[in-house]
C-alpha positions in Angstrom: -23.3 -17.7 -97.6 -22.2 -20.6 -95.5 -19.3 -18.4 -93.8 -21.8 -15.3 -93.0 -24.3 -18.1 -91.3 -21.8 -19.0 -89.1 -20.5 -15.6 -88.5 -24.2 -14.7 -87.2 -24.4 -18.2 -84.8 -21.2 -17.2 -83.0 -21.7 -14.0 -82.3 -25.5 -14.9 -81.2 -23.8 -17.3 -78.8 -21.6 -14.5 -77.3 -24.7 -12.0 -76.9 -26.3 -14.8 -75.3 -23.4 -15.4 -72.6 -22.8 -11.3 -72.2 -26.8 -11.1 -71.0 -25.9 -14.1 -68.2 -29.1 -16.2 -69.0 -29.1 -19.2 -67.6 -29.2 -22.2 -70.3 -27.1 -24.6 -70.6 -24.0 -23.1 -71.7 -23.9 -21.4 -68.5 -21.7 -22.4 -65.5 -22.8 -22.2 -62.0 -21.4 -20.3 -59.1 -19.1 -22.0 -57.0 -20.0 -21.2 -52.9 -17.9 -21.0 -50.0 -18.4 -20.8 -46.3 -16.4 -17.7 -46.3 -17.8 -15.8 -49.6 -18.5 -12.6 -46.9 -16.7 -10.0 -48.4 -16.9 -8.9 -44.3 -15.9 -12.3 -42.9 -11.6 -12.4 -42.7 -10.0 -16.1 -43.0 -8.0 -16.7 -40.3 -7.6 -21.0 -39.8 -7.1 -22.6 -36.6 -3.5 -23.4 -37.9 -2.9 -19.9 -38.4 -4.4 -18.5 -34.9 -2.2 -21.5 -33.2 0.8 -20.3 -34.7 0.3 -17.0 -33.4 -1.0 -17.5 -30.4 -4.1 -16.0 -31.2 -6.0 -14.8 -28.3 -9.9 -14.3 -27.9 -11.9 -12.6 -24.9 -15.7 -12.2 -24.7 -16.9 -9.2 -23.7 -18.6 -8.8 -20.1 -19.4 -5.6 -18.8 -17.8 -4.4 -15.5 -16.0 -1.9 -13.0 -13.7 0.3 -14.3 -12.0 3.3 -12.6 -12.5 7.0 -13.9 -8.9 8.1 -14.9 -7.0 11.5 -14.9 -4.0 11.2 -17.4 -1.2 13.3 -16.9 2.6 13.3 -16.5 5.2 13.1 -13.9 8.3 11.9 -12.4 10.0 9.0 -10.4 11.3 10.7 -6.7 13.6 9.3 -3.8 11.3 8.9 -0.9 12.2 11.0 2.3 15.3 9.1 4.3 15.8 7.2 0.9 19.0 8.8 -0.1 21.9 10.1 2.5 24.8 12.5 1.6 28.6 11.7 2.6 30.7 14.4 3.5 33.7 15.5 4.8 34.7 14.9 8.7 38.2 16.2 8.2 40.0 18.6 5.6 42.2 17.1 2.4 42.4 15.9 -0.4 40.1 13.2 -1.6 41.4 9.3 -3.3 38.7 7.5 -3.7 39.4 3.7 -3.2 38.4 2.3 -6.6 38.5 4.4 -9.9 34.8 2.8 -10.9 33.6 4.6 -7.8 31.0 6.7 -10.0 27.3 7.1 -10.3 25.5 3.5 -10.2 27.7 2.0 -8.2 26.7 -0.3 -6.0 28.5 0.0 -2.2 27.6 -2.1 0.9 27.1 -0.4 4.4 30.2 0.3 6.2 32.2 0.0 3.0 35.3 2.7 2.4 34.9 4.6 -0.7 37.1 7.4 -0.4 40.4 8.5 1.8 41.0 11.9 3.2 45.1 12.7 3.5 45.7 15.6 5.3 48.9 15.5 5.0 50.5 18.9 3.9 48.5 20.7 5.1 49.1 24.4 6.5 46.7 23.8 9.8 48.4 20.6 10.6 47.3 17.1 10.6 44.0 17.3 12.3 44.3 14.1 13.4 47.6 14.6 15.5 46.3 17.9 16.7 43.1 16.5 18.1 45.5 13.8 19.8 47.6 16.7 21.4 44.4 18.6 22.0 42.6 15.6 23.8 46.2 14.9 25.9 46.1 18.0 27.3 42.8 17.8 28.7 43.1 14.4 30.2 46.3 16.0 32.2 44.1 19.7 33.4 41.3 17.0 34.1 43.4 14.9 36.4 45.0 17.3 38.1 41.5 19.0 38.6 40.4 16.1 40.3 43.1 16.2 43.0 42.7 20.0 43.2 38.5 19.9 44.1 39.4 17.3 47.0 41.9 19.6 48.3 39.2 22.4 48.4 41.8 24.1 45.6 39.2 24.6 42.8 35.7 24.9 42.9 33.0 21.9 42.1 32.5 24.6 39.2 36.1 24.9 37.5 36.1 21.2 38.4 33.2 20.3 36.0 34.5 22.7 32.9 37.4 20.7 33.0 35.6 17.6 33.3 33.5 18.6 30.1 36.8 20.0 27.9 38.3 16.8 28.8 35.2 14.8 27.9 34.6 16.7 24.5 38.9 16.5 23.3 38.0 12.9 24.1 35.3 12.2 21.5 36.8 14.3 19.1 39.8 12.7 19.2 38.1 9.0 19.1 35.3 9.8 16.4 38.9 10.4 14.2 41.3 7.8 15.1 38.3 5.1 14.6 38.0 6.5 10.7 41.9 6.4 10.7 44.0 4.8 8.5 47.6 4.6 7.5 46.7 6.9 4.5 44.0 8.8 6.0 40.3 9.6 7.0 38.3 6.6 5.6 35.1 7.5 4.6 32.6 5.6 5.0 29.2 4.5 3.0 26.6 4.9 5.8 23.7 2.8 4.1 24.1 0.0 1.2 22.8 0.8 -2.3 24.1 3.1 -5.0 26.0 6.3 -5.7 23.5 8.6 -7.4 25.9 11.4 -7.9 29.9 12.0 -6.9 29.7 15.5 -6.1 34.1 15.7 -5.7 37.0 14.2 -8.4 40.2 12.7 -7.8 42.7 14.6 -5.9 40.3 17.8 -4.8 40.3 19.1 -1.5 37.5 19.2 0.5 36.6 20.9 3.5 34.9 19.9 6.6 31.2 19.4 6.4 32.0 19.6 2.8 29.5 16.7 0.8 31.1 14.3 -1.0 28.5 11.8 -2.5 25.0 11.0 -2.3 24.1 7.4 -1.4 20.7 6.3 -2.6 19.2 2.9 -1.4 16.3 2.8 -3.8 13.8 0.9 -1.8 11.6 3.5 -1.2 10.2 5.7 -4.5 7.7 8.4 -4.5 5.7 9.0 -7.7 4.8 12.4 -8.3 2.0 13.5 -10.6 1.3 16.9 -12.0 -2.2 17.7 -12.0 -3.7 20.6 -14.3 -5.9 22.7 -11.9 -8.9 21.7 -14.1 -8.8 18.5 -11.9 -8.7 20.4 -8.5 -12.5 19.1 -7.7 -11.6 15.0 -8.6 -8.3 15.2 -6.5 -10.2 14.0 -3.5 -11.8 10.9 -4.8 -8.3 9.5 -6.3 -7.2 6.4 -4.8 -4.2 4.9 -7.0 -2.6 5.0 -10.3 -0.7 3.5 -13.3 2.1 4.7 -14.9 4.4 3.4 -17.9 7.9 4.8 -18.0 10.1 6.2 -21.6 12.7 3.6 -21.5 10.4 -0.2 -21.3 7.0 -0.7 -22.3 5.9 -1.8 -18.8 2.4 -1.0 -17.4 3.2 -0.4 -13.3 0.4 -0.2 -11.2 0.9 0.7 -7.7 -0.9 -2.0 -5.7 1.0 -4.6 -7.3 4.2 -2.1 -5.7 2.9 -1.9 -2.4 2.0 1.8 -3.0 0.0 4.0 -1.2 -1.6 7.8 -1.6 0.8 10.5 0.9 -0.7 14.2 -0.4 -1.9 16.2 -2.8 -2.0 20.0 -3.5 -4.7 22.2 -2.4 -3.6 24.9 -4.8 -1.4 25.3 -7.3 2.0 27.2 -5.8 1.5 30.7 -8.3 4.4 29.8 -10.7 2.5 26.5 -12.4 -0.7 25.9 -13.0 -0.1 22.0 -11.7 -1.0 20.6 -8.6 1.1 17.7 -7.4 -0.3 14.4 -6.4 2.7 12.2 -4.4 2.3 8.4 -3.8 5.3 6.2 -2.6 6.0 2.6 -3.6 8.3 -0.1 -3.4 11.0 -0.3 -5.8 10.8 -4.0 -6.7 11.4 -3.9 -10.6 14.8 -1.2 -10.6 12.9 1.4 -11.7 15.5 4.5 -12.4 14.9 7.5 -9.9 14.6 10.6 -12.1 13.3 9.3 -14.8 9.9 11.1 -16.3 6.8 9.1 -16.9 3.3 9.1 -18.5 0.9 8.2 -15.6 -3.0 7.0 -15.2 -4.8 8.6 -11.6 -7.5 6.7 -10.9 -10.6 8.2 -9.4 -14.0 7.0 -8.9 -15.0 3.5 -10.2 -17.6 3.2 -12.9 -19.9 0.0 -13.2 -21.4 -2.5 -15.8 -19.0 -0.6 -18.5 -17.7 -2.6 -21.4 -13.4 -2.4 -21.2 -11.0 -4.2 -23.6 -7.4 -4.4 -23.4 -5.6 -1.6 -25.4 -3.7 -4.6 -27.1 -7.1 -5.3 -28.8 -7.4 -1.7 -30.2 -5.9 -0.5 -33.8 -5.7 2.6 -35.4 -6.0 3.5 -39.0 -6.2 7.2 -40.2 -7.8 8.7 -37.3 -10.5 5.9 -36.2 -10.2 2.8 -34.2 -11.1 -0.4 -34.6 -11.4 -4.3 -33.0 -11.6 -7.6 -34.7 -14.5 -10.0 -33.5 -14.7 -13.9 -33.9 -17.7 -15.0 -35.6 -16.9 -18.7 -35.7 -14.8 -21.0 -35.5 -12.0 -19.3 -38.6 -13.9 -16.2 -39.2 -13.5 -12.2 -38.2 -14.6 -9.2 -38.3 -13.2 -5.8 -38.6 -15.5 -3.9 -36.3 -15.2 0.8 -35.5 -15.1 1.1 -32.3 -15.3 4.6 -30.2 -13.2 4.8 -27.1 -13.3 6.4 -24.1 -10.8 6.4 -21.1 -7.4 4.4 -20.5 -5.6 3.7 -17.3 -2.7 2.1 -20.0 -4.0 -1.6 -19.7 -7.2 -1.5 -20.5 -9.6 1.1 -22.4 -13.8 2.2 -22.1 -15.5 1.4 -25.2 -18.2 3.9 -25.5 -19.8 2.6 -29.0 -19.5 -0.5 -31.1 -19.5 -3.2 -28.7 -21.6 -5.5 -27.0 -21.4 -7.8 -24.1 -20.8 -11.4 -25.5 -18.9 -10.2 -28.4 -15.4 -12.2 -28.9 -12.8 -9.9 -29.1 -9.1 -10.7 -30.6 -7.1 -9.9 -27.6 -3.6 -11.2 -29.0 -2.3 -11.9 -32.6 -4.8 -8.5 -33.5 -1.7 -7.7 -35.8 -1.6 -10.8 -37.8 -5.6 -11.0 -37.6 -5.6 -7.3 -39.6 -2.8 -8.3 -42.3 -4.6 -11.6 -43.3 -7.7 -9.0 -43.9 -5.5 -7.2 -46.6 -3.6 -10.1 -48.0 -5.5 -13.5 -49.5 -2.6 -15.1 -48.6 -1.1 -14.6 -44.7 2.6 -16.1 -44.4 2.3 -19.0 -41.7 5.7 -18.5 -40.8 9.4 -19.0 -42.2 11.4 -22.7 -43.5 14.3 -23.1 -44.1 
């Protein structure tokens, strides 16, 4: 009887603590500043080691943008092509003459022989050739003031004499021992070598293209949907495949040229041209993603596209509600120009938006326990 007493008390005393009354077996629940199941922990230590960066929203200009594709140009006179002022065979002076190679102005990079040649050395005949017309010349001039020849004849002679001169002298200055020097006319890079070692080449014949790479041009192509916003665009962005680098034209001393009144009947595109200065070696030739911007909008809320992150199809931003606390917040964007992006819904101005460290922000939301960093 005494076991089946103390059977019923225990399993009162669990019925009791399964039905959460509060008596004085009960514990209380222990608070915390932080008990949000919203609110994300992130310390002070933790945003310091990350360099945890926080901006408060302010609403403000920001340009209409056409995004679209395109490609790096040389601009007009940027690029000059060598070629051949005398027939041969082409040596070119160093064997890492090739594309991207750097050449001053004035500097040899290839030698024409001419040796061997069926025709003659050109050099040698343009020496015999110029010879002979200084003699007819000077005899000419004793002939006119005998009243032998005619002022006339007189002045043909004069100008074959005068024309075997320069072509003599235009050759013997790019003379060598070897051959025909040929000469870089403008410092910067070979962008293509359009003749190997040993070929022949031709008068007139090109050789190599020389491109300074000051000068760039940026060409954008513009679906025909956009004919009507052409007009009001002013600048533009644009990030290039091989860096993650955001260029923006007024920072490269850019400027608008042209664009397309119509597209040309084989592409629906319309091309939209600025030029710019080439101050961070950007690679001619090279296709890029690029941001047009068009009329400016005003008191818009914008956030850098580093504060924006992406899961399954929807976008978010994390907010600072105090001093060590966040919050996931849905945002809904609306237009780029690749630094900085609309937000259309879930913002407000004053908010405190995680600019920087957004990464380490939104893996201390999934883990109770962030790593602050490796020891060794």
């Amino acid at each position: 009887m005494k076991k089946n007493v103390a059977g019923i008390f225990t399993l009162c005393l669990l019925i009791a603590g399964c039905s959460g009354r509060a008596d004085d077996h009960s514990v209380p629940a222990q608070t915390d500043a932080h008990s949000s199941t919203d609110e994300i922990v992130f310390t002070l230590r933790q945003a310091e080691m990350v360099g945890l960066q926080v901006e408060e929203v302010t609403p403000g200009a920001f340009n209409q943008v056409i995004k679209t594709s395109g490609q790096i140009l040389p601009a007009t006179g940027d690029e000059v092509t060598i070629v051949a002022t005398t027939p041969g065979t082409v040596a070119f002076t160093r064997p890492a003459i090739t594309e991207g190679t750097a050449v001053g102005a004035g500097e040899t990079i290839a030698i024409i022989s001419s040796n061997n040649l069926l025709d003659g050395d050109p050099l040698r005949k343009a020496k015999i050739a110029y010879e002979t017309a200084e003699s007819d010349y000077l005899r000419a001039q004793e002939l006119v003031e005998d009243q032998i020849i005619s002022v006339r004849e007189f002045e043909q002679t004069r100008l074959r004499y005068e024309t075997a001169r320069a072509a003599y002298e235009t050759q013997a200055g790019g003379h060598s021992d070897r051959g025909m020097r040929v000469v870089a006319p403008v410092g910067g890079y070979i962008k293509s070598r359009l003749v190997n070692e040993g070929e022949y080449v031709a008068v007139g014949q090109p050789i190599a293209v020389v491109a300074q790479n000051r000068r760039m041009q940026l060409r954008a192509e513009v679906s025909g949907n956009y004919f009507g916003a052409l007009k009001s665009i002013r600048s533009a962005h644009f990030r290039t495949a091989y860096n993650d680098v955001l260029y923006k034209l007024p920072d490269l001393n850019g400027r608008l040229l042209s664009f397309g009144k119509a597209s040309d009947g084989q592409s629906y595109y319309i091309p939209v041209i600025f030029e710019f200065d080439n101050v961070s070696d950007i690679v001619g030739g090279s296709f890029v993603t690029i941001y047009l911007l068009s009329r400016p909008l005003e008191d818009v809320i914008v956030v850098p596209v580093s504060a924006i992150t992406e899961e399954q199809g929807l976008y978010f931003v994390y907010l600072q509600v105090d001093d060590e606390g966040y919050r996931k917040q849905e945002v809904i964007l609306g237009q780029s120009d690749g630094g900085s992006v609309r937000i259309l819904k879930g913002l407000n101005a004053g908010d405190r938006v995680v600019t920087k460290g957004v990464y380490q922000v939104k893996l201390a939301a999934v883990s109770p326990a962030m790593p602050e960093g490796h020891s060794h």
